[in-house]
C-alpha positions in Angstrom: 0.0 0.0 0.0 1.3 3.1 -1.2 1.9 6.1 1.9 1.4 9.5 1.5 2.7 12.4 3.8 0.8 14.0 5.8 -0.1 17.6 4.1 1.1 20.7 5.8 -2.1 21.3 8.2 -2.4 18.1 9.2 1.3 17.7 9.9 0.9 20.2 12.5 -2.5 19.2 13.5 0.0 15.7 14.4 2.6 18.3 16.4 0.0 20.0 18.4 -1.7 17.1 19.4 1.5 15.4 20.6 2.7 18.5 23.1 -0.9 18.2 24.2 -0.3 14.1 25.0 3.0 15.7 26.4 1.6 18.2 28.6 -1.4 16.0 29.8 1.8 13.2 30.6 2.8 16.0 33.4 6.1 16.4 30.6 7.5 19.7 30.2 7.6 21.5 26.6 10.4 23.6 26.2 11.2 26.0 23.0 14.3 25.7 21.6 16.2 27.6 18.8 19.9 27.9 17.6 22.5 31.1 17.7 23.1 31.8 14.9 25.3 34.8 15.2 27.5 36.1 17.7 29.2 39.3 18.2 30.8 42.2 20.8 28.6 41.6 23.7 25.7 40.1 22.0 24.5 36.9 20.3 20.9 36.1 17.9 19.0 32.9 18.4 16.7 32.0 15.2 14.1 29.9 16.0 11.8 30.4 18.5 9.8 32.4 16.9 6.4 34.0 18.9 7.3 32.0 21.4 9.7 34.5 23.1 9.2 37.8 25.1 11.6 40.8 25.9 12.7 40.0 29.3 12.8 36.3 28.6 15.8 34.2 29.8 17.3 32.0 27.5 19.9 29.3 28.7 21.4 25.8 27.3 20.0 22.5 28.2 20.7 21.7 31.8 22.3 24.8 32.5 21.7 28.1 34.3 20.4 31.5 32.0 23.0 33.2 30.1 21.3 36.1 28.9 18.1 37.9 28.3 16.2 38.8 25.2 16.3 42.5 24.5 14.7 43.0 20.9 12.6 39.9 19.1 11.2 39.9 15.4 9.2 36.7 13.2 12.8 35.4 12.6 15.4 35.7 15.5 15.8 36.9 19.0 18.5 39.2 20.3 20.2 38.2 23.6 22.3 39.7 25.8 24.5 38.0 27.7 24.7 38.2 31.4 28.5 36.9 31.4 31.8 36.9 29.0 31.1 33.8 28.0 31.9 32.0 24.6 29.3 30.7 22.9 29.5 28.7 19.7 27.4 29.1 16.8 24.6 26.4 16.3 24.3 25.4 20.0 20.9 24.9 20.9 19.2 27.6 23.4 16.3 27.3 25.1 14.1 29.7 26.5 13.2 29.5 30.4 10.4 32.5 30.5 10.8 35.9 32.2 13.4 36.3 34.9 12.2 35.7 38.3 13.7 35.2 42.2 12.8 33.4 45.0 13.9 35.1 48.1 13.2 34.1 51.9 13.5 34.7 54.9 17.6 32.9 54.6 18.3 36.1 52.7 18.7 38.1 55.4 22.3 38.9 55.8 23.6 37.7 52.6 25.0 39.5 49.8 24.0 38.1 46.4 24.7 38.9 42.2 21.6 40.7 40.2 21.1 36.8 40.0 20.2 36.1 43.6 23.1 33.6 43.6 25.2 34.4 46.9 29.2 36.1 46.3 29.5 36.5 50.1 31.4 32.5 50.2 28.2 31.6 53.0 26.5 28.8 51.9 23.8 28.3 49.1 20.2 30.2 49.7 17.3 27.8 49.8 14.6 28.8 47.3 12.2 30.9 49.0 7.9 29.8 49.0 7.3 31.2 45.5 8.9 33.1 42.3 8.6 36.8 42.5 8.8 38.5 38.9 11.4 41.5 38.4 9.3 43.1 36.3 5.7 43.0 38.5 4.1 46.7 38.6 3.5 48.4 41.6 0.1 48.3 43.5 -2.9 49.8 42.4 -2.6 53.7 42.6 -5.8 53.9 45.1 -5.4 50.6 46.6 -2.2 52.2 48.5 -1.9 53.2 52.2 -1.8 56.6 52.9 2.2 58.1 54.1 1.7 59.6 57.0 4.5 58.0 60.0 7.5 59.6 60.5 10.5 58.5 60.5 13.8 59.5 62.9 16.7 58.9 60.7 19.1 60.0 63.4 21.1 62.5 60.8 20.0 66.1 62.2 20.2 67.4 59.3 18.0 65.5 57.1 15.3 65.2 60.4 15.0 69.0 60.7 14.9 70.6 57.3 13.8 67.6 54.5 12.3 64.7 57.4 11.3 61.3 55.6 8.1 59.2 56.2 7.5 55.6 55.9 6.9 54.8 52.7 8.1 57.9 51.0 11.0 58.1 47.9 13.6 60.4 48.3 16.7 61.1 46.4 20.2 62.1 47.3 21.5 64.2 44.6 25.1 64.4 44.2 28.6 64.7 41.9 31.0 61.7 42.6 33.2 61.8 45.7 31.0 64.4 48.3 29.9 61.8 50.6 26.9 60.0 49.1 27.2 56.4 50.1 28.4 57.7 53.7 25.1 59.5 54.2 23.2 56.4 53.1 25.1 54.2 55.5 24.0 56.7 57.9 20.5 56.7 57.0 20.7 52.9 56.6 21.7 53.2 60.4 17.9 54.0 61.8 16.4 51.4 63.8 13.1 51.6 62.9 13.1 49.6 59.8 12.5 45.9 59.8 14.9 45.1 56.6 17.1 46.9 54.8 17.7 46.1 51.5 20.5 47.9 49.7 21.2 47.4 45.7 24.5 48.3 45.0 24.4 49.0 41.0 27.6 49.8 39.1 29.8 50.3 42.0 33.4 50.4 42.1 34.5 46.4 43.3 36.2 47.4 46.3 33.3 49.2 47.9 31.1 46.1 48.6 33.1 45.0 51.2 33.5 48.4 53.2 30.0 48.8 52.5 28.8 45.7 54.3 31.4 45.7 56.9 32.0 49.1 57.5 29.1 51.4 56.9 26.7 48.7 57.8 28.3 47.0 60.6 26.3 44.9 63.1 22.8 46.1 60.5 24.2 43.8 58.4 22.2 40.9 60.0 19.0 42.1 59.0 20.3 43.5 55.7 20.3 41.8 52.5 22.5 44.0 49.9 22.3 43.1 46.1 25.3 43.9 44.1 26.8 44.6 40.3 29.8 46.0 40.2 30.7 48.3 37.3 32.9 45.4 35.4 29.3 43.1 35.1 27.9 43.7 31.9 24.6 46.1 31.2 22.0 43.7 31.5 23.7 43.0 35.6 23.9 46.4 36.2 20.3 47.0 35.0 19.0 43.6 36.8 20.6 44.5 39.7 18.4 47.0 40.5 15.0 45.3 39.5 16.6 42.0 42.3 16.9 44.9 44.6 13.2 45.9 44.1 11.6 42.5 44.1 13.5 41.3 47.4 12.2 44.3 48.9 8.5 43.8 47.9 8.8 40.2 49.1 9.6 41.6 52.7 7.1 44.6 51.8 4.4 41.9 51.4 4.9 40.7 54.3 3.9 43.5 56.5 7.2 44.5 57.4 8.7 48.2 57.4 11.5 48.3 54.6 14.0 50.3 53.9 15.3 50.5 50.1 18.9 51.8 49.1 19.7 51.8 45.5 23.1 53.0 44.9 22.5 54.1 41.9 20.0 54.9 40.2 22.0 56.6 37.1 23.8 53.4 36.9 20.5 51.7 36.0 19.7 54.2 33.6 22.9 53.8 31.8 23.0 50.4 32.0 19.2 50.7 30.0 20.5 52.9 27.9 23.1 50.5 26.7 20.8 47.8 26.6 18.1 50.1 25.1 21.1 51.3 22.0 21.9 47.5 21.5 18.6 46.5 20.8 18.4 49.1 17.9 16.7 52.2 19.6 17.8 55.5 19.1 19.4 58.3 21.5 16.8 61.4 21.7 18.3 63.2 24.8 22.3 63.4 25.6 22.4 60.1 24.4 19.7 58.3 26.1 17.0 56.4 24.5 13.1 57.1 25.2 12.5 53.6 27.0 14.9 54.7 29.9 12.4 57.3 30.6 9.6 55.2 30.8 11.8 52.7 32.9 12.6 55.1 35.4 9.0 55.5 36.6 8.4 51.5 36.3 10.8 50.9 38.7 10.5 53.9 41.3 6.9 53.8 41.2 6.8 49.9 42.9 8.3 51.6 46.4 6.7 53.4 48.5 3.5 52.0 50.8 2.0 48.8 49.9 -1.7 47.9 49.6 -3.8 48.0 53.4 -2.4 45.5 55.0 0.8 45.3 53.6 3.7 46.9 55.0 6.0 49.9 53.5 9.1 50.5 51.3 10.8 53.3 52.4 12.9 54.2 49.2 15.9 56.2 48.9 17.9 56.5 45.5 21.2 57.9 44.8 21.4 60.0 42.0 24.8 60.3 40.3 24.6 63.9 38.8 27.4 63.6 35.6 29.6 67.3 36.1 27.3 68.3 38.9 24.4 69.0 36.3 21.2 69.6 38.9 19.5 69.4 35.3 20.4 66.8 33.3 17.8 64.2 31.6 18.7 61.5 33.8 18.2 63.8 37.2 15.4 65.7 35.8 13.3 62.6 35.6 13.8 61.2 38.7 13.3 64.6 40.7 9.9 64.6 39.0 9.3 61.2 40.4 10.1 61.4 43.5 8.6 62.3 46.8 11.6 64.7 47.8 15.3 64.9 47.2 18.4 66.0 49.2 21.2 67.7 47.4 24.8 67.3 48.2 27.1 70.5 47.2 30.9 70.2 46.2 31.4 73.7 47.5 29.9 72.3 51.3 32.8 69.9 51.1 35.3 71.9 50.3 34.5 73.8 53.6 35.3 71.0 55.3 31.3 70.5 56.3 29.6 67.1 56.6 27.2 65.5 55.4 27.3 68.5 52.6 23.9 68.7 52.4 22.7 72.2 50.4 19.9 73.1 52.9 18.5 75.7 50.4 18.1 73.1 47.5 16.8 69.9 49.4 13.5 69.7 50.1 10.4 67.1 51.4 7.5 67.0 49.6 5.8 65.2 52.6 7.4 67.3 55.5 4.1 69.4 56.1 2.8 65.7 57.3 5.6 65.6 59.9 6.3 68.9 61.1 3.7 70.8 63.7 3.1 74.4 62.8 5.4 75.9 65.4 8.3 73.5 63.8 7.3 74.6 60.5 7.5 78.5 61.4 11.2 77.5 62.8 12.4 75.8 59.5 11.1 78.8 57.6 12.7 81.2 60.0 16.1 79.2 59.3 16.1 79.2 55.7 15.8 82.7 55.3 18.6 83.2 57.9 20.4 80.7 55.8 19.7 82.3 52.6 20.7 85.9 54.2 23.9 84.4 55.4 24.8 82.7 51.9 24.0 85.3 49.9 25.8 88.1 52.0 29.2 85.8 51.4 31.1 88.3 49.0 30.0 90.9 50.5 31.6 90.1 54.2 34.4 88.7 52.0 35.2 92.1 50.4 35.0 93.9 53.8 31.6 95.8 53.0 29.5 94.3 55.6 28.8 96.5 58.9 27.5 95.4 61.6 24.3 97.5 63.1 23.6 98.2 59.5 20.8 95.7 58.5 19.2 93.7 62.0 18.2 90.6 60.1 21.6 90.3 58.0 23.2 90.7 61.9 21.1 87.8 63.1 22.2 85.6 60.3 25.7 86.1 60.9 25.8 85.5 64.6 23.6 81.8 64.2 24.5 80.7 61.0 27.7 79.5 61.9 26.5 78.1 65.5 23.6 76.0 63.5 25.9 74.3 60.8 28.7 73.8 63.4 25.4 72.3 65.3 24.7 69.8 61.9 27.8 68.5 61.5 27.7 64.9 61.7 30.0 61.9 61.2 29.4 58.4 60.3 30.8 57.7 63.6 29.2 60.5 65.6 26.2 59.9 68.1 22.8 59.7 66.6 20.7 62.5 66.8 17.4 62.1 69.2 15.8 64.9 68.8 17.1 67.2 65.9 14.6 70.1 66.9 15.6 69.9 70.9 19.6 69.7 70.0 19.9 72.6 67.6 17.5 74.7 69.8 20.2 73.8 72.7 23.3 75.1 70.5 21.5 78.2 69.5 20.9 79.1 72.9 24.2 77.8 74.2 26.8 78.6 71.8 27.9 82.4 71.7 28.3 83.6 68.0 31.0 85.5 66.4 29.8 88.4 64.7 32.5 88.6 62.4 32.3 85.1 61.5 32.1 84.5 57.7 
């Protein structure tokens, strides 16, 4: 008896019906395709067709993921790989669905890659109860509790004049090398927070370790700090920040109180933008493409306060301003976003003043829900003091103040000096208690130099 071939439909009338004895077997299907190309920092996989996503992990047979799909068409898929790695043209590469962790409770005190595999030589982490996406959006816009707790952070000058709530998003705005991830390690050092989770994203190699051992210290326990140092390629850099995110939702959902560093924030933004310019987009503003400003949001919008019943991410982001542009694209964005931001200024430093926080420029969007009225009238009274003081600089410089002249301009130059002298604070210095009762003391304890400038 003569055979004939199945035609075309009913040939994959045959394949269907096979995965579906497959699936009904409790067998996995997996989708599968070849590379086909290779290149600097990139490789295309042909062959699995609509059967891929952007954000999709791709790995060998057996083995972990080695990249993530960043731009897909009807023919091929274009990967990124997570690691130098060689791989040879024709191997077969199969695709494991959109990246995912499963942290726990054993997290606490580890320090893991943008992977949530552990680099701190501890022992392996246990899977947690269930995967948590990296890219899940953030809860429903009227679903969330209302920010309203205060919170001491211990630093007197970021309790008196820009004070932080549960739940709120603040950025620290600053140039490289005025003192950023010392303030954080400050901040980090309130004990009012459940967790801290700290995503370290594009940092310099050594500063892991003085991070976790010397800035966070004996916090470390209930700390977990997720880290891509600036040598891990752009899809680490940029993954590192979206672990940091979901670990701290998973503790968020849980009712507890988190606090969120991400160290930095630019660093995720140029790590998109390389991922974004690999994938074929194009540059619109100083070189970055339009889907790192729609990134930005995706990810700072998922802190802040959970749904009732849920507990809080407290979220504070380092900015890396590029020449000490306040205005850049990358700033600009995230200032928008944001519940607040604190600025650091080179010129505080090079007084010799820490933290170097520009009292004038930083400001708390959420500070009316903290401060009472008569603390409110204070910080008003001491910015304009401040102001008076900073602006009357050249003058005193040149030798054309007098004193007697101008009652208000006196004022400001007796206290001024007194109140930042009062605001200095170390990493190692005593934590503040009361920010309003201590610089109340030194104002009426400290006798002022008139001449002071």
């Amino acid at each position: 008896m003569d055979w004939t071939p199945p035609d075309l439909d009913s040939g994959l009338d045959l394949l269907l019906r096979a995965v579906r004895l497959h699936r009904a077997r409790g067998a996995s299907v997996r989708f599968g395709g070849r590379i086909v190309e290779t290149g600097a920092g990139y490789l295309r996989v042909a062959g699995l067709g609509r059967n891929v996503a952007l954000g999709d992990q791709l790995a060998e047979a057996g083995c972990a993921p080695f990249g993530e799909v960043v731009h897909a068409d009807e023919t091929s898929a274009l990967v990124k790989p997570y690691f130098d790695a060689a791989m040879r043209l024709g191997a077969t590469i199969f695709c494991q669905g959109p990246g995912s962790l499963e942290p726990g409770e054993q997290w606490r005190g580890r320090i893991v890659n943008a992977l949530g595999m552990p680099i701190d030589g501890g022992p392996p982490l246990p899977a947690g109860p269930s995967p948590a996406c990296l890219h899940r959006p953030p809860p429903a816009a009227l679903r969330r509790q209302r920010v309203s707790t205060p919170v001491r952070t211990g630093v007197r000058a970021i309790d008196l004049f820009t004070p932080v709530c549960f739940g709120q998003r603040i950025g620290v705005f600053a140039g490289s090398g005025v003192g950023k991830s010392t303030l954080l390690g400050m901040i980090a050092g309130a004990d009012q927070f459940d967790e801290i989770v700290i995503g370290l994203v594009g940092e310099r190699g050594r500063e892991l370790r003085e991070f976790a051992e010397d800035i966070l210290g004996q916090r470390r326990a209930k700390s977990v700090i997720v880290a891509s140092t600036s040598d891990e390629s752009a899809v680490m850099r940029r993954r590192a920040a979206l672990a940091a995110m979901t670990v701290a939702e998973w503790f968020r959902d849980r009712g507890r109180r988190v606090l969120l560093i991400l160290d930095s924030i630019t660093r995720f933004a140029q790590a998109s933008r390389e991922v974004a310019i690999a994938a074929g987009e194009p540059a619109v503003a100083r070189g970055f493409p339009p889907s790192v400003f729609a990134d930005l949001p995706k990810l700072l919008e998922r802190a802040g306060p959970g749904a009732e019943g849920a507990g809080s991410i407290t979220g504070l982001f380092s900015v890396l301003v590029d020449g000490d542009d306040h205005n850049d694209p990358v700033a600009d964005s995230i200032r928008g976003t944001l519940d607040g931001h604190i600025v650091l200024d080179r010129a505080i430093v090079e007084q010799g003043r820490f933290p170097a926080i520009n009292l004038l420029s930083s400001i708390s969007r959420l500070a009316d829900r903290v401060w009472t009225a008569s603390q409110n009238d204070l910080v008003v009274k001491l910015r304009s003091m401040i102001a008076r003081f900073e602006d009357s600089r050249d003058l005193r410089a040149i030798g054309g103040y007098q004193p007697g002249a101008d009652e208000e301009l006196d004022i400001a130059v007796r206290l001024t000096p007194v109140l930042y002298a009062a605001l200095a604070q170390g990493a190692h210095d005593a934590r503040s208690a009361d920010a309003f009762l201590e610089i109340s003391n030194a104002l009426r304890e400290h006798p002022a130099n008139p001449g002071a400038n």
